[in-house]
C-alpha positions in Angstrom: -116.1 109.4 58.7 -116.6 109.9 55.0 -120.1 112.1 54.7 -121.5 110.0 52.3 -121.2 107.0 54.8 -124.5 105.7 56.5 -123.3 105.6 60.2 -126.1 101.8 60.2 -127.1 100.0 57.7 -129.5 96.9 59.0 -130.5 94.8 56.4 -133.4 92.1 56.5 -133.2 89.5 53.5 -135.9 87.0 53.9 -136.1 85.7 50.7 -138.3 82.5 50.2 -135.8 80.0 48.9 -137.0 76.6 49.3 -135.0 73.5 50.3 -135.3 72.1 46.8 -132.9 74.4 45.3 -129.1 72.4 46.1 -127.3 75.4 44.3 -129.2 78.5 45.6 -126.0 79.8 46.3 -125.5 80.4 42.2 -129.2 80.9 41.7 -129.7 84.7 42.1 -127.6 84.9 44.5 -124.7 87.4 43.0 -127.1 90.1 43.0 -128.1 90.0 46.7 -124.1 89.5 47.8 -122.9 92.7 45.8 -125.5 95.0 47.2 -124.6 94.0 50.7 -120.5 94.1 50.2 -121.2 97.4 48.7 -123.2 98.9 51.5 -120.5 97.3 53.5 -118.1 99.4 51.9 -119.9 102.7 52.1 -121.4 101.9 55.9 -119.8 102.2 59.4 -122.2 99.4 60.5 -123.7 96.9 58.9 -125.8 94.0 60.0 -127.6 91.0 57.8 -130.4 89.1 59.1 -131.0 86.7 56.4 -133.5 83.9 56.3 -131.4 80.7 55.2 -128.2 79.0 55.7 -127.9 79.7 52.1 -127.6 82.9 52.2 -125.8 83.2 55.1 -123.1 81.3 53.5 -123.3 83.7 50.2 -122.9 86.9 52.5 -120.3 85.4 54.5 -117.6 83.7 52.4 -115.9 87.4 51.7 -115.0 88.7 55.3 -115.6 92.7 55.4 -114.4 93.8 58.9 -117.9 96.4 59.9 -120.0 93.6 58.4 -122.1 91.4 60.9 -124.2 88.2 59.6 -127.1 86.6 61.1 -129.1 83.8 59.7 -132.2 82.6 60.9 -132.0 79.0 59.3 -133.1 77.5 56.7 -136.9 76.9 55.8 -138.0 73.5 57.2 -140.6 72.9 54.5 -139.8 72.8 50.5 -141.8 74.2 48.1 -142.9 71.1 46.5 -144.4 69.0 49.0 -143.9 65.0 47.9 -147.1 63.1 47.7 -149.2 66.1 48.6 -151.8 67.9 46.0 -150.3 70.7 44.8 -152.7 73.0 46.3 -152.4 72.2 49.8 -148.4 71.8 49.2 -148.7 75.8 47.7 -150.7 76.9 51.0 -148.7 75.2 53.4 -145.1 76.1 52.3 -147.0 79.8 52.1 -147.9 79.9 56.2 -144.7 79.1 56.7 -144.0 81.6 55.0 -145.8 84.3 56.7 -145.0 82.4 60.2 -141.5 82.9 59.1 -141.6 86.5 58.8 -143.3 87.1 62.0 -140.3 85.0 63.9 -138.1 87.2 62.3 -139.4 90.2 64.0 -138.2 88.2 67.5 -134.9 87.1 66.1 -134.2 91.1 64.8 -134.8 92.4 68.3 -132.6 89.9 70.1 -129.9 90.6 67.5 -130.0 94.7 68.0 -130.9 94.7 71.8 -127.6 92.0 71.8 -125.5 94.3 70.4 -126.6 97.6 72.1 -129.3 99.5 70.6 -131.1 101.1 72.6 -134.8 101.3 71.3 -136.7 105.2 71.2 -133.7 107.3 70.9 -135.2 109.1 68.2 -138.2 110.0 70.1 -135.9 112.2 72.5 -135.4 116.5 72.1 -133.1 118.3 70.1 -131.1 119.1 73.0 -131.4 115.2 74.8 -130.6 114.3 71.3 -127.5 116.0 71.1 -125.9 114.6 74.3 -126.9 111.0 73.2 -124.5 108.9 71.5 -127.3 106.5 70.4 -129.8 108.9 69.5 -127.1 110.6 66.7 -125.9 107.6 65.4 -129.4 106.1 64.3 -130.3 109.4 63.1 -128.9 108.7 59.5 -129.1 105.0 59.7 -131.3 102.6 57.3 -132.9 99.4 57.3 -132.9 97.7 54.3 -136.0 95.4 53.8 -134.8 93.0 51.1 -137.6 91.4 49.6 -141.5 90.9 50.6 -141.6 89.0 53.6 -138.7 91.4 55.1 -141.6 94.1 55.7 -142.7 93.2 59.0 -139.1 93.1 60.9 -137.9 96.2 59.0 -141.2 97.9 60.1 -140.5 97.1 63.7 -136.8 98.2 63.6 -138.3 101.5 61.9 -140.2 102.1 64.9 -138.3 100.9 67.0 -134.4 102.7 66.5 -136.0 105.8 64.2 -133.8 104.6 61.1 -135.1 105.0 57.2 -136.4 102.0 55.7 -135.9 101.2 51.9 -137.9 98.4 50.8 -136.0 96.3 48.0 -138.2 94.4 45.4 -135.9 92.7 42.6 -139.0 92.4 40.5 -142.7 91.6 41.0 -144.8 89.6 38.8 -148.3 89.6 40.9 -150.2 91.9 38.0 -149.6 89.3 35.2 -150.5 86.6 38.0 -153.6 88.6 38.8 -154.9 88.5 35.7 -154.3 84.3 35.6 -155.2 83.6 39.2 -157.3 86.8 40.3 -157.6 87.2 44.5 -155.4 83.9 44.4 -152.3 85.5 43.2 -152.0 87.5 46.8 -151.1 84.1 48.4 -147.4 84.1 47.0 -147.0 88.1 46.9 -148.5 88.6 50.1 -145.2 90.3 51.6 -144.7 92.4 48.5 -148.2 94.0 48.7 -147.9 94.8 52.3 -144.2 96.2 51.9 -145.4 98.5 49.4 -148.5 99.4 51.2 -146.4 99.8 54.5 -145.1 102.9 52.8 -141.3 102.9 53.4 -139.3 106.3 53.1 -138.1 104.5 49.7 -138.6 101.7 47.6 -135.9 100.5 45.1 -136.9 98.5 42.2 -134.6 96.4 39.7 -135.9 97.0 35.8 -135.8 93.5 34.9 -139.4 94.2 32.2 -141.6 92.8 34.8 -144.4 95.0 36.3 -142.7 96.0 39.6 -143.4 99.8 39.0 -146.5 99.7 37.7 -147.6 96.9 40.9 -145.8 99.7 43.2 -147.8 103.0 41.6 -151.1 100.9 41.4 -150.7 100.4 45.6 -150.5 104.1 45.7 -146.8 104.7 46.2 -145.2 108.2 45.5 -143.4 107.5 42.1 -140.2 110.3 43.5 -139.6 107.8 46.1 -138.7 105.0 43.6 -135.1 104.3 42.3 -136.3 101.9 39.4 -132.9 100.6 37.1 -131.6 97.5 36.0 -129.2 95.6 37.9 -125.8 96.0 37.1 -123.0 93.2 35.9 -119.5 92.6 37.4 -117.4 93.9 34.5 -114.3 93.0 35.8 -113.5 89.0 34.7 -113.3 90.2 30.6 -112.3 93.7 29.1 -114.5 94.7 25.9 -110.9 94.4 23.6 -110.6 90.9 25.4 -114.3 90.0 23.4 -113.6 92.0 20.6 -111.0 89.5 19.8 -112.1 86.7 21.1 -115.4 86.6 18.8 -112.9 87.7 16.1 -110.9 84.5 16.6 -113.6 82.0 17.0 -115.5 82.8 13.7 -113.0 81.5 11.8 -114.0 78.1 13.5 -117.3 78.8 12.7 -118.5 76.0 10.0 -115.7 73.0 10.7 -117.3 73.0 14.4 -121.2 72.5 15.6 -122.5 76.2 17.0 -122.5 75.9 20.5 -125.9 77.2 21.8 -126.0 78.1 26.0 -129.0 78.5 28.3 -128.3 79.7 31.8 -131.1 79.5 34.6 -133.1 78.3 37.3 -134.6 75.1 36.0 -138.0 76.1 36.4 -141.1 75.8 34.2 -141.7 79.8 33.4 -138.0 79.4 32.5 -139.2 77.8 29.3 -136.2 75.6 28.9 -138.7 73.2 28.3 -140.0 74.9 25.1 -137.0 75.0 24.0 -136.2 71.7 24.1 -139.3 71.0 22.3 -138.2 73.5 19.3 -135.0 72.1 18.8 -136.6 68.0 18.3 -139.3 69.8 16.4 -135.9 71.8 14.2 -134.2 68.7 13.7 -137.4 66.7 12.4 -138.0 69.2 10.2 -135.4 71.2 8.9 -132.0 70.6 6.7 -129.5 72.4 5.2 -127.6 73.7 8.8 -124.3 73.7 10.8 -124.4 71.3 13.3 -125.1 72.4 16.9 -125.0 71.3 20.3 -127.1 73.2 23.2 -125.5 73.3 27.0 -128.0 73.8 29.6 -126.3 75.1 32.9 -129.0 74.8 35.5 -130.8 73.4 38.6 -134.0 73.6 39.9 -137.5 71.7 40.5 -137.9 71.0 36.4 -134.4 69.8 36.1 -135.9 65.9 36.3 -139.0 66.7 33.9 -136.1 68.7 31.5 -133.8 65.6 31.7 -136.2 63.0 30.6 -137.3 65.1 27.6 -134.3 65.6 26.5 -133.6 61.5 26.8 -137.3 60.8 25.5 -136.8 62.8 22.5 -133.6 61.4 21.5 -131.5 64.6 22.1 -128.8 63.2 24.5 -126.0 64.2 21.6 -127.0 67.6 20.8 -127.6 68.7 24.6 -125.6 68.7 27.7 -126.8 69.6 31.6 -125.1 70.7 33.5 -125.4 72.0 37.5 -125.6 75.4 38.4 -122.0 76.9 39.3 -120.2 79.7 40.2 -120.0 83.0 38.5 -116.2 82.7 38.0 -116.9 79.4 36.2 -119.8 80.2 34.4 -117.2 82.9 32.3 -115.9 80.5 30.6 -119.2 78.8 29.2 -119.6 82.4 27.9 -116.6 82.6 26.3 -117.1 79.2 24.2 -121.1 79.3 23.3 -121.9 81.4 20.2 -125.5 81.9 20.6 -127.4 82.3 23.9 -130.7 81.4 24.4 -133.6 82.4 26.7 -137.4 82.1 26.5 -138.6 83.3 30.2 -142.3 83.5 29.8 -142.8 86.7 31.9 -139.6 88.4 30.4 -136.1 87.8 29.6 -134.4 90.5 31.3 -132.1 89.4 33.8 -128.3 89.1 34.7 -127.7 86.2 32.5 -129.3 87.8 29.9 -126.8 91.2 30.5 -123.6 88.6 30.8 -124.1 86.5 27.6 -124.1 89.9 25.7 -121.2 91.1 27.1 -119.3 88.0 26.5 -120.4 88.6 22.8 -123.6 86.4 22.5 -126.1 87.4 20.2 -129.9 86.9 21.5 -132.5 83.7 21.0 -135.8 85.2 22.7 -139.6 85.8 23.0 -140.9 89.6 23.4 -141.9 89.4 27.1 -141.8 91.7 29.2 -139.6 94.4 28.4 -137.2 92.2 26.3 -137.6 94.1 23.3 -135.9 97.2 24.9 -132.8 95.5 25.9 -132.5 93.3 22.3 -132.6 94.8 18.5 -134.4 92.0 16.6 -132.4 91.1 13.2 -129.3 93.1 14.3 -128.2 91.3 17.7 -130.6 89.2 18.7 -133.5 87.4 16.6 -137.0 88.0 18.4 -139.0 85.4 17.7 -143.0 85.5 17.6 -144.2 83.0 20.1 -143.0 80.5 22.5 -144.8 78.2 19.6 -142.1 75.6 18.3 -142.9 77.0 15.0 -141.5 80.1 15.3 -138.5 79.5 17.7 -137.2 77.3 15.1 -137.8 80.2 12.7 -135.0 82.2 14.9 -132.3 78.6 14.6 -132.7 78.0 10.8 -131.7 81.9 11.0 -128.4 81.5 12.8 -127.6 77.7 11.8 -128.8 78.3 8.2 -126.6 81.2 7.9 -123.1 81.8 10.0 -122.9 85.0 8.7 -125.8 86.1 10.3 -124.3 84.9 13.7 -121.0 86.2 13.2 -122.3 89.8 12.3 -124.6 89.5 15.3 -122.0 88.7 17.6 -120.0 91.9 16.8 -122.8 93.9 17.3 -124.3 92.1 20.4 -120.5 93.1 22.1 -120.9 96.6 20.7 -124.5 97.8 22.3 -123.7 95.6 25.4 -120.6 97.4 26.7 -122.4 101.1 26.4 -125.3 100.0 26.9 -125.3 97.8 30.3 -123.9 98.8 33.8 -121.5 98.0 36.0 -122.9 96.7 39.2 -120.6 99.5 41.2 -122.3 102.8 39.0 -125.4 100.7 39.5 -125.5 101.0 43.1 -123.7 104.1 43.8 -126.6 105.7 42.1 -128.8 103.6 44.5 -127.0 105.3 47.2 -126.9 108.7 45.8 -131.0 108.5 45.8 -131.1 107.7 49.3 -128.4 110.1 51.0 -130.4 112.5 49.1 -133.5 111.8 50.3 -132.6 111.1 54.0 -130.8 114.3 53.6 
């Protein structure tokens, strides 16, 4: 066996998705499925409790032979209870939440029992150790708690089998909800407090410019346990020549053709799709004098309804096109024919799609949240704009739609900071798990 390999590797991926999201598959998804396959690929044993069919079917449509998956089912009430103040519908889906978690303890133990641990191995001598087969093979093994409400099973299995737990928060926006909400911002982040205050061996962080380290140091958690980067991208479908060319070829269209814009996301309101909806009605009331443009939204989510029937109220139906949510594979090539991406996330910007669209050669549409600004050069691939305001989004469209030249330069150098700038999802996580052999070593 290859020293670097983790003899077990259990993860525990309860992730609250919610039965109104159809596509959850493509919704965040990608991110989740690579760190498993690649833990599969550098573990002897792997095993994934998840917490929806969803996910179950995200992990399991690539077979990898040492890879086991498990799902508990799929929550039984949605997020957004119909007919039901929105309140009650928040504290409700929330119990269930925390109900969920603790049944997940149950359905961990069944699964490990089932398949032949054998609990308090650990707590056995050197020498009793040494002439038990269970007792060495747990000894370098980790559990993987992916997300908040994972903290209660992974703490159990901890105990239970003596393996390392890493707790796994892709982001963590309870300090700017604190500040809206005060005590009732612990509601929804709940299992993210208490994973961080269970104080696992490690705690891996994704960069994404919310407030996930400073929410982690604030609970009193040793800042060299903490593997905090960015997640990575999948390289692989497009070569940086490939986009080199590619935005070489298509700006001689640009000017005989409208400027296609693209927005990529969950359809949900601190998405701000909506706000951009409203700045483009607000643009074309307003301003003359530009290229022609048409926006394709590729989304699904709870505002997709409310998103729809602004676009219809506001007389936008030939300038924007929704679209689903869809796979990764298909989403390239939505990429490859927009010419500006656009993305006005209220908390921040920073995200996969984000990373992709600048790879693919898409200069930048934003709002400073966050940590956008560190990922984005205002005026040189991206244009930054004030506010969310209507005002000054429009500001950043009469810049690229007034101008092509603007665009054009901004694509070349979007292509050129993206490829040595952003990493590949493989360097990404074989860092990941060069900071925990390290540490377990």
């Amino acid at each position: 066996m290859n020293a670097t390999k983790i003899p077990i590797t259990i993860f525990v991926s309860l992730h609250p998705i919610y039965d109104d999201y159809q596509n959850v598959r493509r919704a965040g998804m990608p991110s989740i499925e690579k760190t498993v396959h690649f833990y599969s690929r550098n573990s002897t044993t792997v095993f994934y409790i998840c917490g929806s069919d969803e996910m179950f079917l995200c992990c399991n449509q690539h077979k990898i032979g040492n890879l086991s998956i498990f799902s508990i089912g799929k929550r039984l009430i949605p997020r957004h209870i119909k007919n039901v103040p929105h309140f009650i519908s928040f504290l409700v889906s929330h119990a269930e939440n925390l109900i969920w978690s603790v049944g997940a303890c149950f359905y961990a133990f069944y699964i490990t029992i089932s398949h032949g641990f054998v609990p308090f191995q650990h707590h056995l001598n050197t020498h009793q150790a040494k002439r038990n087969k269970h007792a060495t093979h747990y000894q370098r093994g980790i559990v993987y708690a992916q997300f908040g409400p994972s903290f209660l099973s992974s703490l159990m299995l901890q105990h239970l089998y003596g393996l390392t737990r890493v707790g796994r928060l892709y982001g963590c926006f309870f300090l700017d909800h604190f500040k809206k909400y005060k005590l009732l911002a612990v509601v929804p982040y709940w299992g993210e407090i208490l994973l961080v205050l269970s104080r696992p061996k490690l705690l891996v962080l994704t960069d994404d410019g919310s407030d996930a380290l400073t929410f982690a140091k604030n609970l009193g958690y040793p800042a060299d346990r903490i593997f905090f980067k960015p997640n990575g991208v999948d390289l692989r479908p497009c070569s940086y020549r490939f986009i080199l060319n590619h935005r070489l070829s298509r700006s001689h269209s640009l000017g005989v053709r409208p400027i296609q814009l693209l927005a990529c996301t969950r359809l949900e309101k601190w998405k701000g799709i909506h706000l951009l909806v409203d700045a483009l009605s607000y643009f074309v009331s307003n301003y003359s004098d530009f290229t022609p443009f048409h926006l394709v939204i590729v989304g699904s989510g709870p505002y997709e309804r409310i998103i729809s029937e602004k676009v219809q109220s506001l007389s936008l139906s030939s300038c924007i096109t929704m679209l689903p949510m869809m796979e990764q594979s298909d989403l390239v090539d939505y990429y490859l024919t927009a010419d500006l991406y656009c993305s006005f996330y209220l908390p921040t910007n920073v995200g996969n799609p984000l990373f992709e669209s600048r790879l693919h050669g898409l200069p930048t549409l934003t709002v400073n949240t966050g940590q956008t600004s560190q990922y984005v050069n205002h005026l040189r691939d991206s244009f930054v704009c004030e506010s969310h305001a209507s005002l000054h989004i429009c500001e950043g469209l009469n810049y690229y739609l007034s101008d092509i030249d603007n665009l054009v330069a901004h694509q070349q150098n979007a292509i050129e900071h993206a490829w040595h700038t952003i990493p590949d999802w493989n360097d990404r996580l074989s860092k990941e798990l060069q900071f925990i052999n390290t540490k377990i070593s």
